[in-house]
N, C-alpha and C positions, 0 to 999 in steps of 0.2 A: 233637820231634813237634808240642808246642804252636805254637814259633816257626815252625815249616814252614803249621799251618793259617791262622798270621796273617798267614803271607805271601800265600796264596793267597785269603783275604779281602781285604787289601790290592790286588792287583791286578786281581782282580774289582772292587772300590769303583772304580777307577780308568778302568779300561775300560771295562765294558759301559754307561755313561751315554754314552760317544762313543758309543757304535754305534748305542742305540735312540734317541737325539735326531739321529742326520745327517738336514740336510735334504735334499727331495726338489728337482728342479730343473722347469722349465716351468712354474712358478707364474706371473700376472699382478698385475704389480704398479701399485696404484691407489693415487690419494692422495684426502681426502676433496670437493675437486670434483667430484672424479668419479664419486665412490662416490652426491654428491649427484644431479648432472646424470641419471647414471643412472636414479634413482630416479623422478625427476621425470617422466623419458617412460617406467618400465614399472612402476611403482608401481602395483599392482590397483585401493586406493581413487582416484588422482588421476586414473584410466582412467576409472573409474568416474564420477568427476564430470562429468569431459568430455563422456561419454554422455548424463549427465543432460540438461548444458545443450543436446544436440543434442536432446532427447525435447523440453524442453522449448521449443526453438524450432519444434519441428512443432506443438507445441501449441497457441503464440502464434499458428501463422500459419492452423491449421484454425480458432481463432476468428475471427479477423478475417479471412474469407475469408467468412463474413456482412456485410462491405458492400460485396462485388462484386454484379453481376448474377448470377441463381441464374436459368437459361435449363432448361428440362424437356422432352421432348417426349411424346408419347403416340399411341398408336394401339387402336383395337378394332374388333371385326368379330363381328356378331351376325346367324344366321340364324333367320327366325322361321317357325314353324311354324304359328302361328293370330296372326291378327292384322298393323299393319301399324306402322310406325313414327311416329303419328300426335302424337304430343308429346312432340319430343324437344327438348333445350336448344339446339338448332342453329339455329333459322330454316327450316329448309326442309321444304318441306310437297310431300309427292308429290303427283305429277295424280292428279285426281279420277276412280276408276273403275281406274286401274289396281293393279294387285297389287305389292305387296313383301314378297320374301321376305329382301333380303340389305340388309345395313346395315353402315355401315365409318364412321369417323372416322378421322381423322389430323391430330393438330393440335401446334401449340408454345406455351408459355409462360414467359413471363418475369415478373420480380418483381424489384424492384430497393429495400433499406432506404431510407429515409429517415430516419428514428429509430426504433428500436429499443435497451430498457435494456439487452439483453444483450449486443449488439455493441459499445454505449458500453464497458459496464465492459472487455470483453476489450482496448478499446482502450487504456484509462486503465490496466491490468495488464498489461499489455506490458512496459513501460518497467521497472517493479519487479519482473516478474519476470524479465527478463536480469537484472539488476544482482544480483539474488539466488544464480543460479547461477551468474554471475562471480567472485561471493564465495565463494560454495561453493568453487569450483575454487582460489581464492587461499588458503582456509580449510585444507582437504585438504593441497595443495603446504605451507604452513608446517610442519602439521606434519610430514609427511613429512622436510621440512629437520630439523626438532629431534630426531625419534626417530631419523634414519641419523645425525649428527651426534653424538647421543650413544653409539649405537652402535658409533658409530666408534670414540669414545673410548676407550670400555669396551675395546673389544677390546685397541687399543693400551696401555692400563695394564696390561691381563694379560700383554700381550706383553713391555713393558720390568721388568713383575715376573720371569718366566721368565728375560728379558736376566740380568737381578738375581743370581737364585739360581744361574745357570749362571756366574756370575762367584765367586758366593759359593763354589760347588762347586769351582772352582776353586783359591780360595782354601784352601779346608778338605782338598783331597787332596793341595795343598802342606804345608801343617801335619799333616797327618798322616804323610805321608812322613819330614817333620824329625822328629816324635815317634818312629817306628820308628823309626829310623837312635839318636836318642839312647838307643832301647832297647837296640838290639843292639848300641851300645859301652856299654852299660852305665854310660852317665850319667844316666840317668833312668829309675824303673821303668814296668811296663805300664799303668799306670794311665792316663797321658799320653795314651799314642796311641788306648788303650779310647775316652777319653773323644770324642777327634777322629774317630773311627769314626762312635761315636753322634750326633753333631754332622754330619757328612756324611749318614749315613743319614735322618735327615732331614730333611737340606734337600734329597736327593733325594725323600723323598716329597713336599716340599711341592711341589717343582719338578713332578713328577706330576702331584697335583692341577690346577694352576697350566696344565700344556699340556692337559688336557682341558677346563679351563674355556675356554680359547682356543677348541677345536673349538664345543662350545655357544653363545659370545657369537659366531663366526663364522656359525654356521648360522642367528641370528635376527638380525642384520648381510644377509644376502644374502635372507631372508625379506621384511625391509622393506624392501629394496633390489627386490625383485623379479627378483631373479634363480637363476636354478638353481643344488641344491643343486651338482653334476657342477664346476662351476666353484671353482677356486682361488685366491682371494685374499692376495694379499701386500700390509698398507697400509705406504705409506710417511710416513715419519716423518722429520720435520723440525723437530730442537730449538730451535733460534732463532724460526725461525718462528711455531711456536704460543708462543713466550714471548713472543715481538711481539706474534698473536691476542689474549694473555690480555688484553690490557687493556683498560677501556671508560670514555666519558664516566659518572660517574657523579652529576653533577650534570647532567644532564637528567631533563626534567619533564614526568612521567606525564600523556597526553593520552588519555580512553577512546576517543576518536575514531577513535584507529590500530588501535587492537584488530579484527581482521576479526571476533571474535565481538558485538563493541555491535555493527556496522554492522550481521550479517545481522538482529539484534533489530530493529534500526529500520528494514531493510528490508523485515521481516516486517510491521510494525507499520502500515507503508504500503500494503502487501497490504490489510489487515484493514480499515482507512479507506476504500479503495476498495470494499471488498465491504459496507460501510458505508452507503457513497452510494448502490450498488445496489439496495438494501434500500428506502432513504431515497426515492428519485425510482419506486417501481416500482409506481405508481399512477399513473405517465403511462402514455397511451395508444401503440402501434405503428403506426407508419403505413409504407407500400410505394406504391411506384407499380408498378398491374401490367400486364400485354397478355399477349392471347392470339389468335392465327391458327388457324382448323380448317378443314381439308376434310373434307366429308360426301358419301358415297356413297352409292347407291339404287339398288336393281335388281331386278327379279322374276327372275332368273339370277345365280350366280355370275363365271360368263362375262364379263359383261358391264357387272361392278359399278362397276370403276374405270374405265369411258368418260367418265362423266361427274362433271365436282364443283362442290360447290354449297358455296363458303367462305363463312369469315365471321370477323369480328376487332372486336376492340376492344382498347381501353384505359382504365384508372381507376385509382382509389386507392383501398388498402384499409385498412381503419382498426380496432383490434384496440383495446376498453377494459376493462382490469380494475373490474370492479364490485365484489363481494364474493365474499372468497377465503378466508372463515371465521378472519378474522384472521390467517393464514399470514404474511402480508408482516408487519405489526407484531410478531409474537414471533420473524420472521428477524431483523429491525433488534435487537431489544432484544438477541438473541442475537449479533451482530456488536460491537454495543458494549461490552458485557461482554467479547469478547474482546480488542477494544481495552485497556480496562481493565488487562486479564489481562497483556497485551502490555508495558503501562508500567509494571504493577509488574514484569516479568522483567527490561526494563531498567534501571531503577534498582536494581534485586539486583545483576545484572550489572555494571553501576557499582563498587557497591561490594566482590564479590569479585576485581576488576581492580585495585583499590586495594590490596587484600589482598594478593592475589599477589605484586603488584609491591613490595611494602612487604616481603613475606619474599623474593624472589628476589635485592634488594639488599642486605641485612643478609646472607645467604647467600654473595654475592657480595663483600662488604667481608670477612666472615669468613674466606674461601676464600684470598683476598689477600693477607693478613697472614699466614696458615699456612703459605704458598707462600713469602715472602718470608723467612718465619725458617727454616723447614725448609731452604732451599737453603743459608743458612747453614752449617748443621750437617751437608750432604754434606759441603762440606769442610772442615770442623773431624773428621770422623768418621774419615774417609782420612787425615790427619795423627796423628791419634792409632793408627790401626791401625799405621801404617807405625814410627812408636818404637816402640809396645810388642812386635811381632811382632820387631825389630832387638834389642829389651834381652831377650826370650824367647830368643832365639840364644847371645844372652851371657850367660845362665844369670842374669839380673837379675829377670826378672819370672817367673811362674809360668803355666804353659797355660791356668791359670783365667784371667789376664788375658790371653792369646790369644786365647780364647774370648767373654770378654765385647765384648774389641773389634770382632771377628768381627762379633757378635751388633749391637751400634750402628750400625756401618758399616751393614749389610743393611738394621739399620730405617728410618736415615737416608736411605737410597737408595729403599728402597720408599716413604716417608714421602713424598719429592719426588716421585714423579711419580702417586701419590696424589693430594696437593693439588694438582699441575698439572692432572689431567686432573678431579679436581673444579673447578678454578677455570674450567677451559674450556666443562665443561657449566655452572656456576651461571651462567655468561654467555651459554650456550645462552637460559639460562630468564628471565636479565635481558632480552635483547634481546625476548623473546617477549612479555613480560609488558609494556614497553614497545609493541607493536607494531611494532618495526622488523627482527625478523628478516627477512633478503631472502632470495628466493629464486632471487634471478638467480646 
């Protein structure tokens, strides 16, 4: 009765892992350019920048739209009831003795800058603030590269972990099978195959774990990918490849320059100079050149108002002086330059957590190297020793305990490498960044 329930343990251990891991088929399968490129045109934030810099070139272009000609027209029409139009700004003086009741103007004006401070600065922040939201957008894009990039990774170490233990499971319903079979001739007792039950079981639940974590890194994978959840990803994986990837000059030398985050600092910092000067010059005067064309109408009937018009025009310059502004303009200035100030100590902070960075992203990166380098080793040194001891287990030389340890080596071995491979591929994610040379093409 016992041997009959450990048979039927046994083949349940054996079967029902094929059934509930068959994959499904009509997946899409992407590799990480593409998972990138993706990213890069439906990426919410890097959408998002793009907009900016579109807002931000309506901005540029409604300021500097104060040094075209500003052209106005106008009209009014006023009936009077007592009285007659008798000093109006227009020039024209009704005949004497007759009555007016209807009065009409209709005229145009223009106004064209000459200097003005406010059209200046918008001129002189033009220039720094595209280059700003061109940064933005290069800023955004990096990282979008680094976080699908590592994502990608992620996914794919849990996926060759799964590879892993679906191999190991393999392994272990093999050995467990030899264990029954030694049971029920009676060369070895229950203990053996017990212990390879428990040893399967598991690595079955790790393998569990292991494929749900898959679905989770997958779901924030297609998150920062920007794409719906309803889509099926399959990455492809290509071992030579990224063992080719893994490697980097590691004697190049840290420039802040490249970093998009110094640049926006220092493009900010050109901002603030400019709105500096504006401060600085805004006790000059505003000067325009202006004209103005009117028709004036006059009529004791409505009827009859627009028969006749009595224009009139000029032209001059208008001249516009700040006197006192209750000190306003000097405690702007003061207040600009302090944030200048403000500006240069962010950069030089920024300096030197860029230093920082890159000083741990490389020690991370040499670290990663060297664990990837022995580790591989020890794949196959692991596989070799599984494969004696499992062959001298057969021939009744070694004990299941040493079945089981080697078992146990081989998997760590195996997860151990692609472990460090896919850490060595992001700390190189984080050297290239930290360097400034991540691309985004």
């Amino acid at each position: 009765m016992k041997k009959s329930a450990y048979s039927l343990i046994f083949c349940l251990t054996i079967i029902l892992p094929t059934v509930l891991f068959a994959q499904t088929s009509g997946d899409t399968i992407v590799t990480l350019k593409q998972c990138v490129d993706f990213a890069l045109r439906n990426q919410p934030v890097v959408r998002q920048a793009s907009i900016d810099q579109e807002i931000s070139e309506r901005d540029i272009k409604i300021s500097l739209s104060g040094w075209l000609p500003q052209v106005n027209g106008s009209g009014q029409y006023q009936h009077y009831f007592k009285g007659t139009p008798q000093n109006t700004n227009t020039g024209a003086t009704p005949v004497a003795g007759t009555r007016i009741d209807e009065f009409s103007t209709l005229g145009l004006q223009a106004s064209q800058v000459i200097y003005n401070n406010d059209v200046l600065q918008a001129a002189k922040a033009a220039k720094y603030s595209r280059q700003y939201y061109k940064e933005n957008i290069l800023s955004s894009q990096i990282n979008v590269v680094s976080d699908v990039s590592k994502a990608f990774f992620d996914v794919l170490l849990s996926q060759k972990q799964l590879d892993i233990l679906n191999e190991d499971i393999t392994r272990l319903q093999r050995s467990l099978k030899d264990a029954y079979n030694r049971y029920q001739a009676g060369v070895s007792d229950k203990i053996d195959y017990k212990q390879a039950t428990i040893s399967l079981n598991n690595s079955i639940a790790s393998r569990k774990q292991t494929a749900e974590a898959i679905n989770s890194k997958l779901a924030y994978l297609k998150q920062i990918m920007g794409i719906s959840a309803g889509h099926n990803l399959v990455l492809s994986y290509d071992s030579t490849h990224y063992e080719q990837e893994a490697n980097i000059d590691t004697n190049q030398r840290l420039d802040v320059n490249n970093r998009i985050e110094y640049r926006l600092l220092k493009t900010q910092r050109n901002l603030q100079v400019v709105n500096v000067n504006y401060y600085k010059y805004g006790f000059l005067p505003s000067l325009s050149a202006v004209g103005s064309y009117n028709w004036v109408y006059l009529s004791n009937k409505f009827s009859n108002l627009y028969n006749t018009s009595f224009p009139s025009a000029y032209a001059g310059l208008s001249l516009a002086l700040p006197i006192f502004q209750g000190g306003k303009r000097l405690q702007n200035l003061s207040k600009a330059r302090l944030q200048t100030t403000r500006s240069d100590l962010d950069i030089e902070n920024s300096a030197n957590t860029i230093n920082t960075e890159y000083v741990q992203a490389i020690a991370s990166y040499k670290s990663n190297y060297t664990s990837w380098q022995l580790i591989k080793q020890n794949v196959d040194l692991a596989k070799d020793v599984y494969k004696v001891v499992s062959l001298q287990y057969r021939e009744g030389i070694k004990t299941y305990l040493d079945v089981i340890v080697a078992q146990s080596d081989l998997r760590t071995a195996e997860l151990n490498y692609y472990n460090a491979l896919f850490q060595l591929l992001s700390s190189k994610i984080d050297l290239e960044k930290s360097l400034g040379t991540l691309s985004v093409q």
